[in-house]
C-alpha positions as CSV (number, residue, x, y, z in Angstrom):
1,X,14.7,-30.8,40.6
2,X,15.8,-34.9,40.7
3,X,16.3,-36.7,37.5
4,X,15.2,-34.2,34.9
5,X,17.2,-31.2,36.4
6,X,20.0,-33.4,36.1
7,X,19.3,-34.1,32.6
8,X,18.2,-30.5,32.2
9,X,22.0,-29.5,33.5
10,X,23.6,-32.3,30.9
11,X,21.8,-30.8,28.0
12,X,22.7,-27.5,28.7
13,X,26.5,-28.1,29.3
14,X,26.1,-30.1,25.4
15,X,25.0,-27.7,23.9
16,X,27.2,-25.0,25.4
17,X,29.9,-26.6,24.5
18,X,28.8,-27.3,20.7
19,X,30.5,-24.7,18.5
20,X,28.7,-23.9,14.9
21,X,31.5,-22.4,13.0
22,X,30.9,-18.5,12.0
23,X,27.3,-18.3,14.0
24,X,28.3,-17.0,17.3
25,X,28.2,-13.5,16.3
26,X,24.5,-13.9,14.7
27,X,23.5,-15.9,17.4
28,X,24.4,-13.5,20.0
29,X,23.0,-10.7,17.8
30,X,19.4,-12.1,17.1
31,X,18.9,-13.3,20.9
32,X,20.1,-9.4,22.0
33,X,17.4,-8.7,18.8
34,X,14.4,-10.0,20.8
35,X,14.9,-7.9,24.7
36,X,11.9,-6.3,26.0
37,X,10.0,-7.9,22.9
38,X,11.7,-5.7,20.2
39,X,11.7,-8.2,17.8
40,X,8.4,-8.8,17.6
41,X,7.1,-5.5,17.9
42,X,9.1,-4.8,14.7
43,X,7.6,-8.0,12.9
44,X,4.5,-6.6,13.7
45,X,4.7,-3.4,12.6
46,X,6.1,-4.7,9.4
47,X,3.1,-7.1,9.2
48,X,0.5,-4.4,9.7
49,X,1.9,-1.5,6.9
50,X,2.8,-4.7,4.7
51,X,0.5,-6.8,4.4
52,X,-3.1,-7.4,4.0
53,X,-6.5,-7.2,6.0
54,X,-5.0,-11.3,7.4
55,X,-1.6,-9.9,8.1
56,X,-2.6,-7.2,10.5
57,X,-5.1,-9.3,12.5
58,X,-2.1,-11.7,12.8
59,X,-0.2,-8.9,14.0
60,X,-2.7,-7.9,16.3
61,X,-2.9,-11.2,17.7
62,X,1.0,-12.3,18.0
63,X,1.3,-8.5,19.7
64,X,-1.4,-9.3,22.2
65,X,-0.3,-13.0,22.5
66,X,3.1,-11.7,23.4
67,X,1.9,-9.7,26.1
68,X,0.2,-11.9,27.8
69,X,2.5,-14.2,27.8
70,X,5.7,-11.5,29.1
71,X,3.3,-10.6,31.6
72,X,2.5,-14.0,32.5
73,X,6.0,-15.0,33.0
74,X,7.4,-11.8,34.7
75,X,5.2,-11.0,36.9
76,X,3.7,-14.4,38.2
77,X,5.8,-17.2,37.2
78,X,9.5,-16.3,37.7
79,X,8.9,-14.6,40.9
80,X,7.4,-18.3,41.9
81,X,10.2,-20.4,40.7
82,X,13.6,-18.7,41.8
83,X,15.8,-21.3,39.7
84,X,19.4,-19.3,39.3
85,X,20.7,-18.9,36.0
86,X,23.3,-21.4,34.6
87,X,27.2,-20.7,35.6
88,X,29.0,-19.9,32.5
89,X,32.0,-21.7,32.7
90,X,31.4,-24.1,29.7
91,X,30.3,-21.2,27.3
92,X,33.1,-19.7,25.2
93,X,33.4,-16.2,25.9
94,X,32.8,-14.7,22.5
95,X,29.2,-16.0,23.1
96,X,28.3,-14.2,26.4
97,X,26.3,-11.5,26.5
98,X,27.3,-8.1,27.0
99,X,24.9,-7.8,29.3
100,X,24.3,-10.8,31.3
101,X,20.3,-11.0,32.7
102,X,19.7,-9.7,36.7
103,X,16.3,-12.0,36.8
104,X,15.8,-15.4,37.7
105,X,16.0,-18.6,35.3
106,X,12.7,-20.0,34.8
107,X,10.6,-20.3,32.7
108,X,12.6,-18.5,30.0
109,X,10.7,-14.7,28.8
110,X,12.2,-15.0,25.4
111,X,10.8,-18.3,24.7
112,X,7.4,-17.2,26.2
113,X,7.6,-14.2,23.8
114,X,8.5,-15.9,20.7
115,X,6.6,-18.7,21.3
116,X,3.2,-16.4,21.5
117,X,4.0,-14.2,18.9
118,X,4.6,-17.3,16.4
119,X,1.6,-18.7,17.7
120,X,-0.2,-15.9,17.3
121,X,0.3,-15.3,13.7
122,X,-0.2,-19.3,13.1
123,X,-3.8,-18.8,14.3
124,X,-4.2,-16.1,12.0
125,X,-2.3,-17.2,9.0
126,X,-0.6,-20.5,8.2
127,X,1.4,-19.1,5.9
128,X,2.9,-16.0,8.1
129,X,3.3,-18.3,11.2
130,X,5.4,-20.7,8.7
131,X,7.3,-17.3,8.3
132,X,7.9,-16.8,11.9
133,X,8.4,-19.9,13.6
134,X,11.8,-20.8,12.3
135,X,13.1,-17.4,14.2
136,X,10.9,-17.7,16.9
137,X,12.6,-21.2,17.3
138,X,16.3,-20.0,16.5
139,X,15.9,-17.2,19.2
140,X,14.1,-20.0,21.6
141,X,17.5,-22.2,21.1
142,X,19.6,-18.6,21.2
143,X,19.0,-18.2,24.6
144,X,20.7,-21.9,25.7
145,X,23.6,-21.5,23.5
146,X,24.4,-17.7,24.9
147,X,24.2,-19.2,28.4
148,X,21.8,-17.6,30.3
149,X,19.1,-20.3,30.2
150,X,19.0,-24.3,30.6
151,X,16.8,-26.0,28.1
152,X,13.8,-26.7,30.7
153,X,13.4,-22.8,31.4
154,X,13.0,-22.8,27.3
155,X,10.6,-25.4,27.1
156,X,8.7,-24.2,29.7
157,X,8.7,-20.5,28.4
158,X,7.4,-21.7,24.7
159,X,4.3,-23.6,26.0
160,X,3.5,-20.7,28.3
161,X,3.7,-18.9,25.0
162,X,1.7,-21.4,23.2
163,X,-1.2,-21.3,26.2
164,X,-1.0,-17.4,25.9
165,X,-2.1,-17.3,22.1
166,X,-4.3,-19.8,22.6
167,X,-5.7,-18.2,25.1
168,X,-6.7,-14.8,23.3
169,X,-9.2,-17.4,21.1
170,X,-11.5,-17.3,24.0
171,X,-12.1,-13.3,23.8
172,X,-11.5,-13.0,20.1
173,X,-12.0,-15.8,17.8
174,X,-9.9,-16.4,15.1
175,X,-12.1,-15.6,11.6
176,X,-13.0,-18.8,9.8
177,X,-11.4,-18.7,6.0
178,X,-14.5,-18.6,4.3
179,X,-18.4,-18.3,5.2
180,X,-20.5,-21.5,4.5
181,X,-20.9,-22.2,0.9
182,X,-23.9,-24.2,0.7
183,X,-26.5,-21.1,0.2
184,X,-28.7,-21.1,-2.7
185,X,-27.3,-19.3,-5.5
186,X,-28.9,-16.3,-7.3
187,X,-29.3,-14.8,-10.2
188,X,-27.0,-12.3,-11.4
189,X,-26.2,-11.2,-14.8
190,X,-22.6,-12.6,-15.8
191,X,-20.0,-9.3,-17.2
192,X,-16.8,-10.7,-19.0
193,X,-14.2,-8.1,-18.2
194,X,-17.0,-6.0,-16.2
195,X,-19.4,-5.0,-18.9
196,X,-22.1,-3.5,-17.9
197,X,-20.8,-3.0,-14.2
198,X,-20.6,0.2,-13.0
199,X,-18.6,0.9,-10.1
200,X,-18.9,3.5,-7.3
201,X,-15.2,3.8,-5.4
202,X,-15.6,6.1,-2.3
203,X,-11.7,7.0,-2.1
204,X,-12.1,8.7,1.2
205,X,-12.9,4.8,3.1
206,X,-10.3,2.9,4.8
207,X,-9.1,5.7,7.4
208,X,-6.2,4.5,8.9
209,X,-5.7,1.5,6.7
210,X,-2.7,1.4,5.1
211,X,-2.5,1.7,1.0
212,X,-2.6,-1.0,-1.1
213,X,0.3,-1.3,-3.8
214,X,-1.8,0.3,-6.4
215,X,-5.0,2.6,-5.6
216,X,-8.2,1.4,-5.7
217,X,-9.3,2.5,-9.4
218,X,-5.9,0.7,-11.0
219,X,-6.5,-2.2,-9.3
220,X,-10.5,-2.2,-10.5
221,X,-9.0,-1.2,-14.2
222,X,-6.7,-4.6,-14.3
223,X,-9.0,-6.8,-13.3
224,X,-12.3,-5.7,-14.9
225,X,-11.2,-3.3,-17.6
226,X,-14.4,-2.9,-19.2
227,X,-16.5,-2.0,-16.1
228,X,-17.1,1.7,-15.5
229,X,-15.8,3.7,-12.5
230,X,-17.2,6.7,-10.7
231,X,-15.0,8.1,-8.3
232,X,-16.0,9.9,-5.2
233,X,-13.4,12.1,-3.4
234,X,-13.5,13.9,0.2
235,X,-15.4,16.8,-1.5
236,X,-17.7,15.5,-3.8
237,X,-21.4,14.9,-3.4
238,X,-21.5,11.3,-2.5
239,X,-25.5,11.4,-2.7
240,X,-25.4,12.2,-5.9
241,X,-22.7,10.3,-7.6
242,X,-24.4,7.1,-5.9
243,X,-27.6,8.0,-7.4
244,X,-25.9,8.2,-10.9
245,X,-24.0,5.5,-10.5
246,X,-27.4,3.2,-10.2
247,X,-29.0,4.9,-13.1
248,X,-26.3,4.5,-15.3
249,X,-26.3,0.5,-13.9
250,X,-30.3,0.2,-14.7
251,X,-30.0,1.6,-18.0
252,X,-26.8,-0.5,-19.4
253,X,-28.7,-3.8,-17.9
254,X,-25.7,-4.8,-15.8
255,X,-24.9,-4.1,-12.2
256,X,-23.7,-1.6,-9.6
257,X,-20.6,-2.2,-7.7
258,X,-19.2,-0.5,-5.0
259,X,-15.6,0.0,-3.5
260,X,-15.3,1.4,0.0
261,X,-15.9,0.5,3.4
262,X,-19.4,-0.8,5.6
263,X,-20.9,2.7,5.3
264,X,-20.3,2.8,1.5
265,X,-21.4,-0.5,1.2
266,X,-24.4,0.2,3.2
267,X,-25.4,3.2,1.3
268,X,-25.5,1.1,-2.2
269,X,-27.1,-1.9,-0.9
270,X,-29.8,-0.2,0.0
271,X,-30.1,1.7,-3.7
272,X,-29.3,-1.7,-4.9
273,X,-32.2,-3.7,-3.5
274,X,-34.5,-0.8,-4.0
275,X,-33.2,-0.9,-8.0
276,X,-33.2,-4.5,-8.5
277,X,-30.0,-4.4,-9.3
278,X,-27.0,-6.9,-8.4
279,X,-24.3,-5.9,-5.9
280,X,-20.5,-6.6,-6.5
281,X,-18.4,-5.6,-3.3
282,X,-14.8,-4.6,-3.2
283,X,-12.9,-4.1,0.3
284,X,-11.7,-0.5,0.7
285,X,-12.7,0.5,4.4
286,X,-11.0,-0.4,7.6
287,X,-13.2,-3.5,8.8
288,X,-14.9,-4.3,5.9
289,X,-17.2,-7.2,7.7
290,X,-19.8,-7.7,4.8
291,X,-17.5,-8.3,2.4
292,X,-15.8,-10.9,4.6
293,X,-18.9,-12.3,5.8
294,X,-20.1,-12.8,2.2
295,X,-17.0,-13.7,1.0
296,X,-15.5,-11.7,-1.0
297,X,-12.1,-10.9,1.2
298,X,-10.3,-9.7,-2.0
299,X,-10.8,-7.0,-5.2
300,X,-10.3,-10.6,-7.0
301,X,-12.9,-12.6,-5.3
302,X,-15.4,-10.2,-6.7
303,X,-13.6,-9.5,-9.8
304,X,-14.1,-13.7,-10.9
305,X,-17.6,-13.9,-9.5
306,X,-18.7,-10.8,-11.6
307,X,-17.3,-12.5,-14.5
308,X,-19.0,-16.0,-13.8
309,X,-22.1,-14.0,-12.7
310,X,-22.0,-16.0,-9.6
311,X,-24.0,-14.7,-6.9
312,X,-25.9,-15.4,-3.2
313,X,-29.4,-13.9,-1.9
314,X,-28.7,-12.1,1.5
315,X,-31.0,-10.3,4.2
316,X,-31.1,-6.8,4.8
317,X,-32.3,-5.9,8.5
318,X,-34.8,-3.2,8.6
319,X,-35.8,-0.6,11.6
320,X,-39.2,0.4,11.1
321,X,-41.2,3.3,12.3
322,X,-44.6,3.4,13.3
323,X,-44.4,6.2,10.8
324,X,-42.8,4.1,7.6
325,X,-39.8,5.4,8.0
326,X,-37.1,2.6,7.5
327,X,-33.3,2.4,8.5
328,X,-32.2,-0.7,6.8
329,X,-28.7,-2.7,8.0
330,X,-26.3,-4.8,6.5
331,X,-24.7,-5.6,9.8
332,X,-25.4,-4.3,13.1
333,X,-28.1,-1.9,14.6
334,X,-27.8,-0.7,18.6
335,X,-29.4,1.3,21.1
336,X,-27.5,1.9,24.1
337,X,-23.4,3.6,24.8
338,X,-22.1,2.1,21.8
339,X,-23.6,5.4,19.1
340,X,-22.4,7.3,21.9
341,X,-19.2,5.9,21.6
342,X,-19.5,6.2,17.6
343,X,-20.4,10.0,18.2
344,X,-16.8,10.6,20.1
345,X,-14.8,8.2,18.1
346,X,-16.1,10.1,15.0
347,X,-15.2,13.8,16.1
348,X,-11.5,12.3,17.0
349,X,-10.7,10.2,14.7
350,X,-9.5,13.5,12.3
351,X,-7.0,14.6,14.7
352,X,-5.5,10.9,16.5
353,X,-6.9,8.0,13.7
354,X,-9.5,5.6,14.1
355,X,-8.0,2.7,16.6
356,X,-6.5,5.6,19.3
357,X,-9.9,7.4,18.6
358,X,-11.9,4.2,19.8
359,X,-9.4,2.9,22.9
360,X,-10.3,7.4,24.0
361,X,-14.5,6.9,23.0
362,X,-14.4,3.3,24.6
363,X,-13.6,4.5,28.1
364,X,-14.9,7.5,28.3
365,X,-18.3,6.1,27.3
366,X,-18.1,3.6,29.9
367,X,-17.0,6.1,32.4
368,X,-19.7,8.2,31.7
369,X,-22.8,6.8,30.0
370,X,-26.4,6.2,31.7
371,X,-28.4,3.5,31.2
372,X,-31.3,3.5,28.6
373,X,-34.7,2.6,29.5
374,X,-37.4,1.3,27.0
375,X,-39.6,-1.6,26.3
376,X,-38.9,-4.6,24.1
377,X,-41.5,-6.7,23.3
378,X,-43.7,-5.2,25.8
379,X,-41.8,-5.9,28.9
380,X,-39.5,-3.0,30.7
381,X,-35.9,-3.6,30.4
382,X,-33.3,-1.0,32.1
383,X,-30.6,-1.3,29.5
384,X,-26.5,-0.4,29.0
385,X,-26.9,-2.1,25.3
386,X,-29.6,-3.4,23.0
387,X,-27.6,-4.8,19.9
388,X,-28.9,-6.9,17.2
389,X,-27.2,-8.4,14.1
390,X,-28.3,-8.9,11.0
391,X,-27.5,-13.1,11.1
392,X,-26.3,-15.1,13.9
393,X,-23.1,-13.8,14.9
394,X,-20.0,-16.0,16.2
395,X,-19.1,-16.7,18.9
396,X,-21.8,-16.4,21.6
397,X,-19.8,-14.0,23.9
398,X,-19.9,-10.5,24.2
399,X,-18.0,-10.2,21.3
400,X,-19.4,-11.2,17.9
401,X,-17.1,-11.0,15.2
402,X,-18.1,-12.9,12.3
403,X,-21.6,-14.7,10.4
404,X,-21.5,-17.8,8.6
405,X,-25.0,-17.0,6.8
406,X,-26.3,-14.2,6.0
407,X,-29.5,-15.6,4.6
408,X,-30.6,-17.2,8.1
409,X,-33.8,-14.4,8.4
410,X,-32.7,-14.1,12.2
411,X,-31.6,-10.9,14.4
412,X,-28.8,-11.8,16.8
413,X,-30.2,-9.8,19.5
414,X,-27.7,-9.3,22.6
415,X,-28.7,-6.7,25.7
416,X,-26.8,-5.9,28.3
417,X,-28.7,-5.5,32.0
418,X,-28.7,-2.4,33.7
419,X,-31.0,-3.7,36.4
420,X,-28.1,-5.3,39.0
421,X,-25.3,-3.1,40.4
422,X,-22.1,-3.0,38.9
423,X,-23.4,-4.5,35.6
424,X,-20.9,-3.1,33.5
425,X,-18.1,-4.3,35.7
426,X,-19.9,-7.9,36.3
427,X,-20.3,-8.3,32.4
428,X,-16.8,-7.3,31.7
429,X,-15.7,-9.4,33.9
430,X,-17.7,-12.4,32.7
431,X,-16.5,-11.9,29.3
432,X,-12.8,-11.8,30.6
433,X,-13.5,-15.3,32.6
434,X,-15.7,-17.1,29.7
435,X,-18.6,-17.4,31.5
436,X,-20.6,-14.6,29.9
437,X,-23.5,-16.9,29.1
438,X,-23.8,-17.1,32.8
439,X,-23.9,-14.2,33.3
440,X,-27.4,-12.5,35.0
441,X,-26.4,-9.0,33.3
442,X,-26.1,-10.3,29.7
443,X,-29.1,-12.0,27.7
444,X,-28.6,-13.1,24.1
445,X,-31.0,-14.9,21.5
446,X,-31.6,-15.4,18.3
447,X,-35.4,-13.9,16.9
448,X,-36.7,-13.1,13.4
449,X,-38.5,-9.5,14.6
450,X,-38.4,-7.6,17.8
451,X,-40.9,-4.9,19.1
452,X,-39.1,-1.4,20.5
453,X,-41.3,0.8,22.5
454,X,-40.2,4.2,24.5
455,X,-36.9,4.8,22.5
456,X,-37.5,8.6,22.5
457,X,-35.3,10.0,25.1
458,X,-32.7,6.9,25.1
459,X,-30.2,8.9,23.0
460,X,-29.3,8.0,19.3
461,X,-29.3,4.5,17.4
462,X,-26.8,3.4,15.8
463,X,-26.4,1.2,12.5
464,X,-23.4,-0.1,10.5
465,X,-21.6,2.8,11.9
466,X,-23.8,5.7,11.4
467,X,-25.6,7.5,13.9
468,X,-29.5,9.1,14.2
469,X,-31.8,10.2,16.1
470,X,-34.6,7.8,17.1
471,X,-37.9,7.3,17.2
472,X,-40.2,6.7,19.6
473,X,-41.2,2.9,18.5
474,X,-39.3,0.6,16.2
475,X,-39.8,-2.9,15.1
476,X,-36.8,-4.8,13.9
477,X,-37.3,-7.5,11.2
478,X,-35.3,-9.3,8.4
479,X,-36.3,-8.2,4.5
480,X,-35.6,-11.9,3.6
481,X,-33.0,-12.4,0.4
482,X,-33.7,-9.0,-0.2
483,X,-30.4,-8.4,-1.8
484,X,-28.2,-10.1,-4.3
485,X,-24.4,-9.9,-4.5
486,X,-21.6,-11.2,-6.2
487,X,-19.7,-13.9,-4.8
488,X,-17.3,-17.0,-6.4
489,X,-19.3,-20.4,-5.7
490,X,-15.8,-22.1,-5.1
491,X,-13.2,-20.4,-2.6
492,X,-10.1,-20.4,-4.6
493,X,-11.1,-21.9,-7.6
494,X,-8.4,-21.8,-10.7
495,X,-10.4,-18.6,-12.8
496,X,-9.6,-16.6,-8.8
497,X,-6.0,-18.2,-9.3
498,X,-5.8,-16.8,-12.6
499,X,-7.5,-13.7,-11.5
500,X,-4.7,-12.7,-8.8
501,X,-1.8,-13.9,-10.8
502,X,-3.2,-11.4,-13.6
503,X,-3.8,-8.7,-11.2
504,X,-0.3,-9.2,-9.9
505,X,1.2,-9.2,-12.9
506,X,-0.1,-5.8,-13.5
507,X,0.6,-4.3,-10.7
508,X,4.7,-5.5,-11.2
509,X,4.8,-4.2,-15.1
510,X,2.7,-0.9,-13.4
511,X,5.6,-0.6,-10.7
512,X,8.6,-1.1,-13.0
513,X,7.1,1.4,-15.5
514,X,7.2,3.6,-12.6
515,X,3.6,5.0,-13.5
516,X,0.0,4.1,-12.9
517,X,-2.0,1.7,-15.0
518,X,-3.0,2.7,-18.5
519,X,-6.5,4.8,-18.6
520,X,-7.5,3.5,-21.7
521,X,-8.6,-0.3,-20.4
522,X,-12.3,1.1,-20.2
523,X,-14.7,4.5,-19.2
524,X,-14.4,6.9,-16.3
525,X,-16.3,9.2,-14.4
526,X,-15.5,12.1,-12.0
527,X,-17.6,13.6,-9.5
């Protein structure tokens, strides 16, 4: 290796002969601590059951980061290299391993991994990857002082790691913190301490989301403990309590919130806009994506718009029959495998969860499904997916995961070619490579209506997670500003400051108190 794997050798015999008095044991502990990417898994795990909706996409993507990179380095990299590991004659016994590594030198796996996981988190979260990186680094730096790696195979290992993570960005993008905020505000009544809002909290949303510190309703009471709450459990007619919670919104003159996930949400938008009545959103399901799109991320985001009566016109996407009959969409309507997949992931979600539920319905669907055939716009289009957004959806792949607007009156509409062999193979493949706009299989454009002919006998649509059976024709369109809901006009202004520190506070006295909130901070309903 010339001159640098001469300085490479020099730098590893300094530091194996620097002793830091007392650390040997902890050093030699933490590097065994990250093997076979044990380390990370854990901080992961802790990550997701921890911490919020951030945390576990920052898990998500230090997990998958990682094992890209491991797999990287194992199975393509090392095998190139062959660089023998260092002789240990300059390390002091007490730190060798008990098990010294069988593989060759470089680049370094432990580096790869930490490096990727830290990075990872870091895309996700400034704050967590601040967290992380000073062990990533101390297990990076473990691995030349135990001996079993010279500096270059760590420095080659952590940018490796830092490619990996960055890599995931271009099939999943990281979420931007906040949606534009230069919309036009609306009009929405301002509630000091939620009078006059009337909350429905579906406490059956969020399947397989971890609990926050305090349920739904204590949370709603210490931050708005004048608003009034219907609750909605797994047996309870959620029809009817939605109707009664609009009523009794319409007759006090306030607004209706709701607190569940994109179904919930869906279900009182709709009785919203057809009420004239504002919306305030509080996360409680599993994705949650209009409450992040809007954004409203947080029970306190919400909680201080509500209270400024701060508030953004957004669209509704409607389905129209030829008879009148209407499915209207906050986010996402499709025609195609994906209600299929919805139909599968539904019936097994009870037994396995939601996220093994989907991995099962995913491939089976594509194992199995047959292509749909229809007319849009008057033209004949042999389809695998007809999806359309209600907004522009980022980024451009075949992957949409955010909107920056949802007051742009355009359907994202992306379709998916079954008209060229192996089109479900091609497109996957495209997406994998980054080419997807390329691709002759995949088609995507943004339009303000679209004109559906021949759906009968395509199978079920599909919209913000529900599935039903369709019609024969169907013309999608935008109901323009149709819908008002609460949002902050500033992202983390000092009254959303205040807001969380009060909430928190609550939730500590609430904990060491050992009980729930007080029921007398304002009005409650049962179903």
């Amino acid at each position: 290796m010339g001159v640098l794997g001469e300085w490479d050798r020099l730098l590893f015999t300094r530091v194996a002969g620097t002793r830091l008095p007392g650390a040997d044991p902890a050093v030699t502990r933490l590097s065994r601590s990250a093997d076979h990417g044990r380390l990370w898994l854990g901080a992961a795990a802790g990550l997701a059951v921890l911490g919020g909706r951030t945390a576990r996409r920052a898990a998500l993507r230090g997990a998958g980061s990682l094992a890209l990179a491991s797999f990287t380095v194992n199975t393509v990299v090392k095998w190139g290299a062959r660089r023998p590991r260092p002789l240990l004659d300059h390390v002091p016994p007490v730190r060798h391993l008990r098990r010294q590594p069988h593989t060759t030198s470089f680049p370094s796996g432990h580096a790869a991994s930490a490096a990727a996981f830290a990075t990872g988190v870091a895309l996700e979260s400034t704050r967590y990857g601040a967290l992380v990186a000073p062990l990533a680094a101390s297990v990076a730096f473990s691995r030349v002082y135990v001996g079993v790696h010279y500096p270059g195979d760590v420095l080659a290992g952590a940018a490796i790691g830092v490619g990996a993570a960055a890599l995931t960005c271009r099939w999943w993008p990281p979420r931007t913190p906040a949606p534009e905020r230069e919309r036009p505000a609306a009009g929405a009544p301002a509630l000091p301490d939620g009078e006059g809002l009337v909350v429905f909290v579906n406490s059956g949303a969020g399947n397989g989301v971890p609990s926050p510190p305090l349920p739904a309703v204590d949370r709603l009471r210490g931050l708005l403990p004048r608003a009034e709450l219907v609750e909605c459990g797994p047996g309870d007619d959620f029809t009817r309590l939605l109707a009664d919670s609009v009523e009794r919104a319409a007759r006090s003159g306030g607004a209706l919130g709701v607190c569940g996930g994109d179904g919930s949400v869906n279900a009182a938008a709709r009785a919203a806009a057809q009420a004239g009545l504002a919306l305030a959103v509080f996360p409680g399901g599993t994705l949650n994506h209009f409450a992040l799109d809007v954004g409203v991320p947080e029970f306190e985001d919400t909680a201080v718009a509500v209270t400024r009566g701060e508030a953004v016109a957004v669209d509704i996407g409607v389905a129209a029959s030829a008879t009148g009959e209407e499915v209207r969409f906050l986010n996402t309507f499709s025609i195609g495998f994906y209600p299929e997949l919805v139909r599968i992931r539904e019936h097994l979600e009870k037994r396995w969860g939601k996220w093994p539920a989907a991995a099962v319905a995913t491939a089976r669907v594509l194992r199995t499904s047959t292509p749909v055939e229809l007319r849009v716009d008057g033209r004949p289009r042999r389809l695998w997916l007809l999806f359309a957004g209600n907004g522009r959806y980022l980024p451009d792949g075949f992957a949409p995961t955010y909107r920056p607007r949802l007051d742009d009156g355009l359907l994202d509409l992306r379709m998916v070619d079954a008209g060229h062999r192996l089109a479900r193979t091609r497109v996957l493949v495209s997406a994998l490579a980054g080419a997807l706009g390329r691709s002759r299989v995949y088609s995507a454009a943004t339009v303000p209506r679209v004109e559906l002919a021949g759906v009968t006998g395509t199978g079920p649509l599909a919209y913000d997670g529900e599935v039903v059976p369709a019609p024969d024709a169907l013309r999608l369109a935008k109901a323009a500003r149709a819908l008002v809901v609460y949002r902050p006009a500033l992202p983390q202004n000092e009254l959303a400051q205040q807001a969380r520190l009060a909430a928190a506070t609550a939730r500590y006295r609430a904990r060491a108190r050992g009980r729930r909130l007080p029921e007398d901070g304002g009005p409650s309903a049962r179903g």
